[in-house]
N, C-alpha and C positions, 0 to 999 in steps of 0.2 A: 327651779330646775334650770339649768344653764343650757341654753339652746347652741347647737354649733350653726354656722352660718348657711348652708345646707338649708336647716332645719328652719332657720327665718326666713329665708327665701320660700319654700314649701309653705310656710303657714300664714305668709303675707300675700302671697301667690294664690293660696285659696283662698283667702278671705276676700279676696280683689272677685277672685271668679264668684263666690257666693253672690255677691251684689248683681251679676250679672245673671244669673240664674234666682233671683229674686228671694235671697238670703241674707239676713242679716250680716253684716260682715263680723263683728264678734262670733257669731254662732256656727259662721265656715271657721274662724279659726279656733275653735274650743275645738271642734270637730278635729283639724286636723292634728292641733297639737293633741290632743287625745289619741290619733289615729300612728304618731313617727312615737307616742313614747312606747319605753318597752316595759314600762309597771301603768298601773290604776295611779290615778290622781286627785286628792281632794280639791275641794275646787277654791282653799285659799291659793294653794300651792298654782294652779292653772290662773289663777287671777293676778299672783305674783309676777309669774312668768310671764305674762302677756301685758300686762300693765295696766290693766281695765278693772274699773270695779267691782266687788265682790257683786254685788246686786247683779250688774249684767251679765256675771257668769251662772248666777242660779239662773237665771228667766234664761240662756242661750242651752244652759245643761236640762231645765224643762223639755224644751223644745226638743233638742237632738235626744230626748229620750221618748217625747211623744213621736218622731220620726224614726224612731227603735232602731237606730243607730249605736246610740251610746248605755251603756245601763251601769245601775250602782253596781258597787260589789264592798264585799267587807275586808279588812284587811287584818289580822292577829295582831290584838295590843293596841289599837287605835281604835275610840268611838268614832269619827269622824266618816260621814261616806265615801265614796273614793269612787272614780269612775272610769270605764274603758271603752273605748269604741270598738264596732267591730273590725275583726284589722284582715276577715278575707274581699278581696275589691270587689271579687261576684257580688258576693252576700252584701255588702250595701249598694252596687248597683241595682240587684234587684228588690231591696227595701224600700231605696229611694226611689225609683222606678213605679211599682206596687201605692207608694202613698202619692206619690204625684197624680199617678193617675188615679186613686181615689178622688184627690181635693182637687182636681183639674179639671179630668175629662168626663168623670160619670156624672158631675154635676152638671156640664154641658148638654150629655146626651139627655139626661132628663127633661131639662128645659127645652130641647131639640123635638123632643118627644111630643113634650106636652103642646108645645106652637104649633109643630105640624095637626095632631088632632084635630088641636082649635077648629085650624084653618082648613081640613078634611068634615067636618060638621057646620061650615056654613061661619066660620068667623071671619071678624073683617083683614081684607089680606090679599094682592091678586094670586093670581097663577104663577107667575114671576118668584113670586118669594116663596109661594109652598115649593114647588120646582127645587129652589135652592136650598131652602133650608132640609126638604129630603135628602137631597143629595150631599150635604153637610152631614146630617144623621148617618148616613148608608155609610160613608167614608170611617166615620169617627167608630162604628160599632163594628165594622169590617176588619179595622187598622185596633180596633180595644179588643177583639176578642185573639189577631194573631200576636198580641201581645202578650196576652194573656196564656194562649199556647206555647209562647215561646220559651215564659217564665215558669212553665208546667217542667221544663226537660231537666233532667238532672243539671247540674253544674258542669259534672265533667265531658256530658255530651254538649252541652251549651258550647262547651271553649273548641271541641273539636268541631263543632256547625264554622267557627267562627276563621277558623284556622284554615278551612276549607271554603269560605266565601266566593273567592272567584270561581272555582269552579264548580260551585252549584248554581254559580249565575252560567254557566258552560250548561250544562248536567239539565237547567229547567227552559233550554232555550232561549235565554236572553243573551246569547251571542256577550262579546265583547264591552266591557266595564267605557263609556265613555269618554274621552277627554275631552277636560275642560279647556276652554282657548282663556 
């Protein structure tokens, strides 16, 4: 598939940001070239395109399907699998979103949990660190569950909340958005 220049920029530009959000960089760009075409792609033809191994496109199309991002699909006349990502920005914001903080922060607050106890039943540890590590807990389940409300709202009221930001920081009295010097 012959990319326009546009479209190199865009898929070298995510693969660059993947690494820095701690993504393989072949697997932000399967991603994104998956995300600007406007058909399903087998993934010789994505391997072609991009110039990387057939191999590391199965294990990067693993992956961006374990992150349910991308999924098979069939196409009439070709056995071959073929694969699309999903192309609304909500809907993988809040997929990627939803698994990050699976594999990020629930596995925190548990070990959060379980430390504090410890350290509430007489384990070894002063004051100091229960103190803090509560107050790490309290933040994290605080900040996980208005997350998790947030991700509750529909779509199209999500983009109207967003649309209206300044002035629900007006509306909840937090006065005036900062500037930075």
């Amino acid at each position: 598939m012959p990319l326009t220049p546009i479209e190199q920029k865009f898929i070298l530009h995510w693969g660059e940001m993947g690494t820095r959000w701690g993504i393989n960089r072949t697997v932000a760009q399967v991603h994104a070239l998956l995300f600007v075409s406007p058909k399903p792609l087998h993934a010789e033809e994505i391997a072609n395109t991009l110039a990387v191994a057939r191999s590391n496109v199965s294990t990067s199309l693993r992956e961006l399907q374990g992150w349910g991002i991308v999924r098979v699909v069939h196409v009439l006349g070709d056995r071959r699998d073929h694969f699309e990502s999903a192309k609304d920005v909500w809907e993988i914001f809040r997929i990627v979103s939803e698994e990050r903080k699976r594999r990020e922060i629930d596995p925190t607050v548990r070990v959060l949990q379980e430390c504090v106890g410890e350290l509430k039943r007489g384990g070894a540890g002063s004051t100091y660190t229960r103190e803090r590590l509560e107050e790490m807990l309290e933040f994290l389940a605080t900040t996980s569950g208005l997350f998790e409300e947030l991700l509750s709202i529909p779509t199209g009221a999500l983009k109207g909340m967003a649309r209206l930001r300044g002035k629900l920081r007006l509306l909840l009295g937090a006065g005036k958005k900062p500037t930075r010097k």
